[in-house]
N, C-alpha and C positions, 0 to 999 in steps of 0.2 A: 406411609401411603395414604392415610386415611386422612392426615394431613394435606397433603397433600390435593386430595379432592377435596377440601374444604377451604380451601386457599382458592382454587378455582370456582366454587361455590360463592364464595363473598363478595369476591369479583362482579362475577357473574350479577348477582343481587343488587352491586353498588351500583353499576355502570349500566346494565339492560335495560330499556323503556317497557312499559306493557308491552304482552304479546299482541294488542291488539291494534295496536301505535304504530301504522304501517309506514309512518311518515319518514321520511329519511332525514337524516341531516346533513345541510349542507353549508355552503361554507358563511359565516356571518359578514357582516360591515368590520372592517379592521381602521379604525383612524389612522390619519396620515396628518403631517408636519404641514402647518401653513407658510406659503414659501411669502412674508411679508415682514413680520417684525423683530425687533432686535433680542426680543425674547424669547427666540424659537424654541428652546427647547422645555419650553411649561407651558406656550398657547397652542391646542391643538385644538381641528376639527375633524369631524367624522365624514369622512370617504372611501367608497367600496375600492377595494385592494381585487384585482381580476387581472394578476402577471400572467402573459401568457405561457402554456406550454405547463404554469409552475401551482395550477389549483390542486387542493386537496381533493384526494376524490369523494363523495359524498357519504356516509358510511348510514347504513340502514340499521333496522331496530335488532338485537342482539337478542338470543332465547338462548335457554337450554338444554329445551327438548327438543328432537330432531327435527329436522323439516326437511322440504324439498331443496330450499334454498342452501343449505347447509352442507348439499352434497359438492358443490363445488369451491369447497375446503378443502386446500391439502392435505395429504397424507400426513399425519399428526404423529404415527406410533414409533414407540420411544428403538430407537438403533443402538442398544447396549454396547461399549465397550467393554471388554473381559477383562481390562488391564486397571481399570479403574475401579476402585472398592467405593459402595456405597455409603455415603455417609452423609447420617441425619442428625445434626445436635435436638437434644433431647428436650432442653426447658427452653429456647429462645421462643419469644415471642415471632407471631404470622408476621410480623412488618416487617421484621427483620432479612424474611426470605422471600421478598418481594424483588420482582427483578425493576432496575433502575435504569441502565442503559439505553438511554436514547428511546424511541417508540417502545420497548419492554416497559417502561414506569408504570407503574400502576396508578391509576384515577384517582383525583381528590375524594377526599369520603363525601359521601352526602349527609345532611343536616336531619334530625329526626324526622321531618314531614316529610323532606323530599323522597325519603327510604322509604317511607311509610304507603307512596304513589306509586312504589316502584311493585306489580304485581304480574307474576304469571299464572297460566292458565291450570300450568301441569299442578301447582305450587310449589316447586322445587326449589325456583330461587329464592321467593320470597320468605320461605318456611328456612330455609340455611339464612337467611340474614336477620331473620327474628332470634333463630340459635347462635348466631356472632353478635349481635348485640347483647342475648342477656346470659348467653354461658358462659361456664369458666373456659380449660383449654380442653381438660377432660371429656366435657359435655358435649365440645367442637369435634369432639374426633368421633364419638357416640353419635352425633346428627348425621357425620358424614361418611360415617358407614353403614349407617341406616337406609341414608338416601341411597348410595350405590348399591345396595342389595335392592331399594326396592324398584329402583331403575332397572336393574339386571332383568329383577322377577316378571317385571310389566313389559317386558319387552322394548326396553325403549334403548338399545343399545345399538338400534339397527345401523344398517350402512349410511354415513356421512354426518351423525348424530355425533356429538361432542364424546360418547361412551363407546364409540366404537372397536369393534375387536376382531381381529383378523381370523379365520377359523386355524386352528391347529395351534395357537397362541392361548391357550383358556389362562393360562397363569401370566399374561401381561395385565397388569393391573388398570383399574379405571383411571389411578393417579398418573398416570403415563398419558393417557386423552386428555385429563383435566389442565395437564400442564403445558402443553400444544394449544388444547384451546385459552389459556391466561394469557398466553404469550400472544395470540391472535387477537383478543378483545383491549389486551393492553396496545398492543401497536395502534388497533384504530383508535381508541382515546386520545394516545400522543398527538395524531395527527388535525383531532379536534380540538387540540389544546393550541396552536400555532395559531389559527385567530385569534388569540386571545393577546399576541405579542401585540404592544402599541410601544414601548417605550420605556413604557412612563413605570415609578416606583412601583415595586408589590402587583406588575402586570401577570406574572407565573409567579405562582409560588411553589420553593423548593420541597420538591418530596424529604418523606419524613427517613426514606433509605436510601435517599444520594449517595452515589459514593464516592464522590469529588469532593477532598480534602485539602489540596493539594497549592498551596501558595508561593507562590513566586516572589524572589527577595534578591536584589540585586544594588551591589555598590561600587562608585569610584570607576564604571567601565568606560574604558578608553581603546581605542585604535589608532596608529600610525601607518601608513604606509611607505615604502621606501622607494624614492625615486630614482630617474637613472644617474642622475649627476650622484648617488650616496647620500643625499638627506632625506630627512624623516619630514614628509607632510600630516598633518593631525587629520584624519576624517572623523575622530567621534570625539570631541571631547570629554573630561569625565562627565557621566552621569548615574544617577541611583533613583528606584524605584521601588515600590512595591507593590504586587496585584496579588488581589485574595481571589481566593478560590469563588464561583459563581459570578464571576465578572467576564464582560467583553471591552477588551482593550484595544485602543486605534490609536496606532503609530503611523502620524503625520510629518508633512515636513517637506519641500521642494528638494530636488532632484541633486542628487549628492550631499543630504544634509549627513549621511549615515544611518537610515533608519533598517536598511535594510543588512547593514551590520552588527547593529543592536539585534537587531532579528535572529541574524547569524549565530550570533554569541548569546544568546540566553538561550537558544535550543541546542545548541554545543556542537554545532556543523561548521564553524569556522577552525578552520586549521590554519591558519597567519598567526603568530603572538598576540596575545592581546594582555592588557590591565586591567585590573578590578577582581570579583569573588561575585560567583551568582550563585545566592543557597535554594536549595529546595526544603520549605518549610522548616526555615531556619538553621539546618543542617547542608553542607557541600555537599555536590553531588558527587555520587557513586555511578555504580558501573550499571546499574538495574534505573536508572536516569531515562535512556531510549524508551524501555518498558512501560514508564507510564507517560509519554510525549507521542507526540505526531507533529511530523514539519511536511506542512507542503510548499516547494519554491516555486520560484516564478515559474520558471521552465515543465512543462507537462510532461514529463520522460516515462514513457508506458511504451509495453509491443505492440506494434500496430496491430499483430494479426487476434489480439484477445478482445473478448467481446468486454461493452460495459459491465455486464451482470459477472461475467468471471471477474474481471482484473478487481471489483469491490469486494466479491466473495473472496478472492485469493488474500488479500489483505487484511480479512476478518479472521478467516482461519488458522494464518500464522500468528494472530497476536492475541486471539480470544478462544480458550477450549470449549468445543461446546459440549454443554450437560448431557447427560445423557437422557435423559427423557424430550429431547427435541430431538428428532429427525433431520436428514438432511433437509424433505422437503418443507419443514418448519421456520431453519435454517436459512433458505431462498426464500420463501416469502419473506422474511422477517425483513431482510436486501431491499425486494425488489418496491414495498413499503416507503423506504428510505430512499430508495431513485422515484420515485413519486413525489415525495415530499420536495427533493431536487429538480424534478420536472424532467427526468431523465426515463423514466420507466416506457415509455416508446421507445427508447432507440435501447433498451436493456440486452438485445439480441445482436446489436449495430457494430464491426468490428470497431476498434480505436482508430484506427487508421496512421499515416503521416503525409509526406510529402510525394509518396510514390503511391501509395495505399488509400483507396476512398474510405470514408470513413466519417467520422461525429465529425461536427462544425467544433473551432476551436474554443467556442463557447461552452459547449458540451465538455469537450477534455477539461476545461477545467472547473467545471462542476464535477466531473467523476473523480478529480484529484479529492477533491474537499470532501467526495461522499468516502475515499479510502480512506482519509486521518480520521473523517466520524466512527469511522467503522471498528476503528480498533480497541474502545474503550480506554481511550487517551485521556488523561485527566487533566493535561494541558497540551493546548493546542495552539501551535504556531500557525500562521499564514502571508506568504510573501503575496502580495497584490492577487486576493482568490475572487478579485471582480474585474479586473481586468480582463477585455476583451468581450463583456458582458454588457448586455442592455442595461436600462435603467430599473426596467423593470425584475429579472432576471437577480440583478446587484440586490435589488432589496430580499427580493422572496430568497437567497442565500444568506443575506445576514439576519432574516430574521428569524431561518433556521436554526443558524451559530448561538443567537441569544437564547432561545426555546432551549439546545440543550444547556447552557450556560447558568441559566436558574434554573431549569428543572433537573438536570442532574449535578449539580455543582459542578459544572468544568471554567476553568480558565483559559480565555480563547482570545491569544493577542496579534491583532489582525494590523498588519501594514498595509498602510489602503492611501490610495489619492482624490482627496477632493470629492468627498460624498455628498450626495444630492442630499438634502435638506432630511428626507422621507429617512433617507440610511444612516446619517448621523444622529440622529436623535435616539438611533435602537443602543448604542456603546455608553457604558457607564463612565468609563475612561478615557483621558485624552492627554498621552504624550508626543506633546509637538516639538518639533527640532527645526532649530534654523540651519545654515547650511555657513559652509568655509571658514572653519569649520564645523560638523556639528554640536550644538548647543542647545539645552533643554530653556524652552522657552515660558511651555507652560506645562505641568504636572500635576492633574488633579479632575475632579468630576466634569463629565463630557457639559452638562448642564449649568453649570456655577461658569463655563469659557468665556460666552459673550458680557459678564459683570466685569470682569478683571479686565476684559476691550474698554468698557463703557469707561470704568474707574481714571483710565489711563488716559480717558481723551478721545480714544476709537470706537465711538457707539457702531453696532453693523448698521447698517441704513437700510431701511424700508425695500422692499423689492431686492435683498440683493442675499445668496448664497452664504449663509455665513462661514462657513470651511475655504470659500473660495477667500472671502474676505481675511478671514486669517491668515492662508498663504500670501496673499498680497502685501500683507504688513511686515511681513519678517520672512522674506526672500529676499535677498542681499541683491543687490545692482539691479534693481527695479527704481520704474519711476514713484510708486508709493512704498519701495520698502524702508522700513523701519526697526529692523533686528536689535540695533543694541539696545534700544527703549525698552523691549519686553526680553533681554536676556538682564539687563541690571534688574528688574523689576521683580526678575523671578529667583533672582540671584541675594537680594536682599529683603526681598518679602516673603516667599514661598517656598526656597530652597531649606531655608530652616524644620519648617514644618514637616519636609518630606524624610532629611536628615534624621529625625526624629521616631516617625513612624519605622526608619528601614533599622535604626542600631533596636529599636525595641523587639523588632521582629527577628532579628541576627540572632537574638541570644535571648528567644524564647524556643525551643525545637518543638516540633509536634511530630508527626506520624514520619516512620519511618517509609524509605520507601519501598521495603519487604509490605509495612502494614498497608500501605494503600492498596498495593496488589491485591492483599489478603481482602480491603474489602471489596474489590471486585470483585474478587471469588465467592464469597459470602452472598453477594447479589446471587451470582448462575446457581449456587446449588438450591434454588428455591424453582429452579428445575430440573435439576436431576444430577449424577453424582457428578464431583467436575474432578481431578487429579490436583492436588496438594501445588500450591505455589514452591517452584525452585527458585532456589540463589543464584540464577542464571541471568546470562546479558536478554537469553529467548526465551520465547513465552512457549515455547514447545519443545522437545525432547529431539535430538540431531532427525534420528531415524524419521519423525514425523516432517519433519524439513526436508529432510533429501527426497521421500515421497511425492511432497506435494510440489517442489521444483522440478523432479526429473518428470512427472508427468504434464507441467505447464510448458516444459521445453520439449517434449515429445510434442503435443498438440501445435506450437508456436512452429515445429518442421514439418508435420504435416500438412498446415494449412500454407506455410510459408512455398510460394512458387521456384523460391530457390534452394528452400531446402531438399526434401530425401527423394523427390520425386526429381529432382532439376541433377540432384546427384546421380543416382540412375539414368537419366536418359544423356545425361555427358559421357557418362562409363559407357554406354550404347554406341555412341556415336562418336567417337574415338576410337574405340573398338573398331568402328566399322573402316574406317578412314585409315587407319594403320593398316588393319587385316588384307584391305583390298593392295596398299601400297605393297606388302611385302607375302604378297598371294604365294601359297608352294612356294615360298626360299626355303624349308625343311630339303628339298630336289637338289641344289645348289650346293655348290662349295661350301667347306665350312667357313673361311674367312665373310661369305656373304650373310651366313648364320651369324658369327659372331654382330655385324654390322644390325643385324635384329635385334639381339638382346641386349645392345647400348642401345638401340632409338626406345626401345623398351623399357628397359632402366630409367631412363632419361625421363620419359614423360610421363613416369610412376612419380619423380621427385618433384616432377612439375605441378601436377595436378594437383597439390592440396593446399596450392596459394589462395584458392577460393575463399579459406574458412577465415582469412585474413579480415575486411569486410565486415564478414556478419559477426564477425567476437567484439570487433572494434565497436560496433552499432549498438551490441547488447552489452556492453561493458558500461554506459553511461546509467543505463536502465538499475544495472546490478548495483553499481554504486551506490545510488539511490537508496535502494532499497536494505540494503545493508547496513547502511547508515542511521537505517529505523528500526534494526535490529528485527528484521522480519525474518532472517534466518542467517543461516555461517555462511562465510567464501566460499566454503570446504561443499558447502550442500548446491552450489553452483557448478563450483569444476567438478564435482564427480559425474553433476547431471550432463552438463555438455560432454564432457569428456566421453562420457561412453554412448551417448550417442552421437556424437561426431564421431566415434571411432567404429562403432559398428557400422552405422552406413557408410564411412570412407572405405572400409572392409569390403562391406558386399559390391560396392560399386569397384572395388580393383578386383575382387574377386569373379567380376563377369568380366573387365575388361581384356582381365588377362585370359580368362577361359576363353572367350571370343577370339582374340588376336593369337592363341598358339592352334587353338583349332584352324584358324586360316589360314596360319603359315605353313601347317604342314610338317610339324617340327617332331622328332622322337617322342610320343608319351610316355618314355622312361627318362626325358626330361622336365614333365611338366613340376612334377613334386616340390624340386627343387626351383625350377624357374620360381615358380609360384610363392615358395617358402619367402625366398628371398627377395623379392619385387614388395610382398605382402610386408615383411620386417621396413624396407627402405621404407611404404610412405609412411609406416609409424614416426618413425625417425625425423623425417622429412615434416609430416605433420604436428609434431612436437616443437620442434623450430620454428615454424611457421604459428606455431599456438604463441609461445614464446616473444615474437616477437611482435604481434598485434597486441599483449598482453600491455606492455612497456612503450609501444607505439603514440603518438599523441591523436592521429587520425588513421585515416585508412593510405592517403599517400603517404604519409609519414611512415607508416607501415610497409608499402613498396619500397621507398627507399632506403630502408634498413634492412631491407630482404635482399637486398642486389649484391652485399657483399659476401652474405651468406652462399648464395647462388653462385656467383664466379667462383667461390673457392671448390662446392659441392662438384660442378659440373666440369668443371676447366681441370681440375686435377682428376681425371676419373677411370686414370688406370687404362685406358683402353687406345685413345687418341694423344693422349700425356701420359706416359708412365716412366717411372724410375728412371732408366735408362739415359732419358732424355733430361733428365733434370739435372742443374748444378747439387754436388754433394751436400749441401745446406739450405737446397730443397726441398730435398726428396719426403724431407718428416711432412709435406703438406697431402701426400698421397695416404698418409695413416690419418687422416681428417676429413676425407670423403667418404660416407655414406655409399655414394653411388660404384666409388672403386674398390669397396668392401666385393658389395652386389657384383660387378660384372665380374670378379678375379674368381668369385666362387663358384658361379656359371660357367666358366672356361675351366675350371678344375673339374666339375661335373662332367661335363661336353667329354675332356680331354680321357677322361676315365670310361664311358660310354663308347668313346669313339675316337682309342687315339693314334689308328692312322690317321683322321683327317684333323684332329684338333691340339694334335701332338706339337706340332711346329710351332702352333700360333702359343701354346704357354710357352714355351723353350726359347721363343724370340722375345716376348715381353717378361719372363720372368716370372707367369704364374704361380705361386705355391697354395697350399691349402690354406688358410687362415684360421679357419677354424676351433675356438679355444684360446686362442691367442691372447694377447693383450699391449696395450701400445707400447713401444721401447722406449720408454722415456729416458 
């Protein structure tokens, strides 16, 4: 513990300006690419970066001691899990449990003077950073329990102050505030560190507890597609790469070259055959591969009805535990930071929307995509075109996010992207371009070294002209200036060797498994508070906590949804009403006119749960998705739907049918049973119908796979068709309706309640009791 607040204390010390220093900081000059010479990417000049929508917000002088200002700080105090056992290693050194994840990283140290300038009034911080510069660890824990007693004693614990303590909590420790507030002073540093992206070598430097490890190594990969005539067309031809970890990778190439195959196939989303072997850190992947990856596709596939701020929060949760000494609302902030950083934090509260549903501009959706894969402490990170559909400006302030965590937390982030403006290409260390028909690597190797291998070749870029643009133009096939085979022998005979080289050497060198990369995420979080032991699991959380957090995103997605539980109920309402009045006091009536009730009854009990066809169809692409990123099991999807589509189709036949025998006027010594048996049909009926939206390819596709389930249900149903009337190799279709189960069992009821008048009608069809039974096969 005492650690703890001295972890927060150093911080504190490194990062704070005097308390007297009211000046804020704000965003600085960030150089941009000059769109003129053939040497873009090492002539730069300096000009003010003001994307709109996407500024840092300005972050003020940081203290220790309480103030006014500090009250409108979240709720900090730590939300213990009882299931997770605390655990502190004993001799690692403080760097070690520093957290590194994105806005969590902790600040560069500062230089002896600079430390030296850095002074508070209270002398808390300064007096803890004089004690981490010249104590041992011992001594560090002696200062920083010294401080917290004498903090306690002065009173300085009050409400909104970094030490704060809830009454009735005297044993939550101060190290619980300290660790809320590290987390808090670390986010805004991150966020000062993003002016500092230009480009250029050595512009961030990687903290000293990244825990991005993680290298990508791929050979010989190839794709064919099969056409209709039976041949194989080539869309990738072989290629091999390799990208180290702290790198941002741009996979180019005009339209069908295959990049977004390659894309497919090293994040392992392609299900087509494919050739070649993609290692992770010189080892094949395994089944814990999802675990440390994020892919975002082209396509934005999110539920309309979820806000920004959930659908990134939902995505962190499933793939990141949080410590215990952050709260939830430590938790939200930490998010809503990072849609700032994305220029998203105004529309945080904005549903997603789609094409029925208002909602974020499509420019948003696919910022919010890119803030989900950040979120997950992905250590490589795929992106199918995540500037698409994006301003220019917008494109930039997102990749120069991507790079910021790319060096400062060691991730590898391989971006297929089209035709970047001058300013966006120069942020990527990497550049695999591909010519197209088929694909072919053309060039392989530093973003910066591309336009020397043009010049070498005869293709200097020319003055005024885009050089990404100018590259597609060379080596896109049936163009007036293209040129592909010139720079595919060129890379094939000069280049390809070198690259050969670097990937057999990386093959069969292994580094970190991918248990230990997890391991050192984990090692990051418990430098706030206790996190639960990495599993040899596909998921990063435990079934039970998956089924939770999906049945309650799918309750809220029906609540808010206009077709969901409230659209269910007032259909049960209003069918109810419409039958009731149709078949007013028939209870008065003949029974044969009875009967005639409890078929139209029947009948529009089996009918009504084609609804759910639709919306499983709609949210089955969503699931995919997200399953596919190993954000939780199938299993934790159908059980959520499942029972809640089952309860509310329940209560919604459960009034329809209370309503429609109350108006009929019917014996209530038959309700029990009507009821029983209406309520079994739509299970049945609803099952089917689950069934086959499940296997369906759309929503009509789904109707018409439902039509012949329906003619068999309804057309044999025992009542208007029965036995009697069927040819003897038939009749087996009448033990296959659902609905002629329900009405023979009804009329067995009736007949036993009432059978002067319902005696005729079993004896003329055949009634018997079913009950128990099972089919004669």
């Amino acid at each position: 513990k005492a650690c703890g607040v001295a972890d927060g204390l150093q911080a504190y010390a490194r990062v704070a300006p005097a308390k007297g220093d009211s000046k804020a900081i704000g965003r600085g000059e960030s150089p941009r690419l000059p769109f003129r010479s053939p040497s873009w990417m090492a002539a730069r000049t300096a000009r003010p970066v003001e994307p709109s929508g996407l500024t840092v917000a300005s972050v003020g002088h940081l203290q220790v001691s309480p103030s006014a200002g500090d009250k409108e700080i979240p709720d900090w105090d730590m939300e213990v899990s009882p299931e997770v056992p605390v655990e502190e290693p004993e001799s690692e050194p403080l760097e070690e449990h520093s957290m590194t994840e994105g806005p969590l990283a902790p600040s560069p140290g500062r230089s002896g003077k600079q430390q030296s300038a850095v002074e508070d009034k209270g002398g808390l911080a300064s007096e803890a950073a004089q004690r981490v510069e010249a104590g041992s660890r011992p001594q560090l824990m002696n200062a920083a329990m010294h401080e917290v007693r004498r903090t306690r004693d002065a009173g300085e614990g009050a409400e909104g102050g970094p030490f704060m303590e809830r009454q009735g909590d005297v044993r939550q420790t101060k190290s619980v505030q300290s660790a809320g507030a590290l987390l808090r002073q670390r986010i805004e540093a991150f966020a000062l560190d993003l002016d500092k992206v230009t480009g250029e070598p050595g512009d961030i430097e990687r903290e000293p507890s990244a825990y991005g490890e993680a290298n990508l190594t791929f050979k010989d990969v190839e794709f064919s597609a099969r056409t209709k005539d039976g041949t194989e067309r080539q869309i990738l031809a072989p290629c091999s790469g390799h990208f180290e970890s702290g790198s941002l990778v741009a996979l180019m190439g005009p339209s069908g070259c295959g990049k977004t195959t390659l894309l497919d196939i090293l994040a392992g989303k392609k299900t087509s055959p494919w050739k070649g072997t993609v290692h992770l850190n010189g080892r094949p992947k395994d089944k814990l591969f999802n675990r440390v990856t994020a892919y975002v596709p082209q396509d934005d596939i999110m539920p309309a009805h979820l806000t920004v701020l959930e659908m990134v929060t939902f995505y962190s949760r499933l793939k990141v535990a949080r410590p215990g000494g952050i709260s939830t609302a430590g938790c939200r902030y930490f998010i809503e930071q990072r849609l700032k950083l994305l220029g998203l934090y105004d529309a945080k509260d904005t549903k997603i929307g789609n094409e029925t549903v208002r909602g974020i501009s499509g420019g948003q959706r696919r910022r919010v995509s890119l803030a989900c894969g950040l979120s997950t402490m992905a250590q490589i990170f795929f992106a199918d075109e995540p500037t698409s559909g994006l301003s220019g400006t917008d494109a930039e302030a997102s990749i120069r996010y991507m790079r910021l965590m790319a060096k400062k937390m060691g991730l590898t982030l391989i971006v297929a992207i089209h035709q970047p403006r001058p300013e966006v290409a120069c942020l990527f260390d990497h550049l695999l371009l591909l010519t197209a028909n088929p694909g072919k690597v053309v060039y392989n190797g530093p973003m910066r070294e591309a336009p020397q291998v043009w010049a070498q070749l005869g293709y200097p870029v020319p003055e005024m002209v885009n050089p990404t643009d100018y590259f597609l133009d060379l080596v896109t096939p049936g163009t007036r200036t293209g040129q592909p085979d010139v720079f595919v022998s060129h890379y094939e005979d000069h280049l390809k060797h070198e690259v050969d080289i670097v990937v057999e050497r990386e093959l069969n060198r292994p580094l970190k498994t991918t248990l230990e990369l997890l391991e050192n995420g984990r090692m990051v979080m418990m430098a706030y508070g206790a996190v639960a032991p990495i599993s040899n699991s596909v998921y990063g959380l435990r079934f039970t906590e998956q089924l939770r957090m999906v049945f309650m995103r799918q309750l809220r997605l029906s609540l808010r949804d206009p077709l969901g539980i409230s659209m269910e109920l007032g259909v049960a309402i209003g069918q109810s009403v419409v039958i009731g009045v149709t078949y007013l006091d028939i209870g008065s009536k003949e029974a044969y006119n009875q009967m005639l009730f409890y078929f139209m009854l029947s009948m529009t009990v089996a009918l009504v749960g084609m609804k759910v066809m639709p919306k499983l169809v709609d949210e089955r692409l969503v699931v995919k998705k997200e399953t596919s990123e190993a954000l939780y099991s199938d299993w934790a999807y159908i059980l959520s739907f499942s029972v809640i589509n089952m309860v509310t189709g329940i209560v919604g036949n459960t009034i329809f049918v209370t309503l429609v025998f109350w108006m009929s006027s019917c014996a209530w010594e038959m309700f029990p049973v009507v009821f029983g048996w209406t309520t079994l049909l739509y299970v049945v009926m609803d099952s089917v119908y689950t069934m086959i939206a499940a296997i369906a390819k759309d929503s009509a596709t789904a109707m018409t796979l439902a039509l012949p389930f329906l003619t068999l249900f309804l057309l044999y149903n025992n009542f208007t068709v029965y036995r009697d009337l069927l040819p003897g190799f038939m009749k087996w279709l009448i033990m296959l309706s659902p609905v002629a189960y329900t009405i023979e069992q009804i009329a067995v009821e009736a007949t036993f309640y009432d059978p002067d008048n319902f005696g005729y009608i079993s004896k003329q069809i055949g009634y018997t009791d079913q009950t128990g039974s099972s089919l004669p096969w």
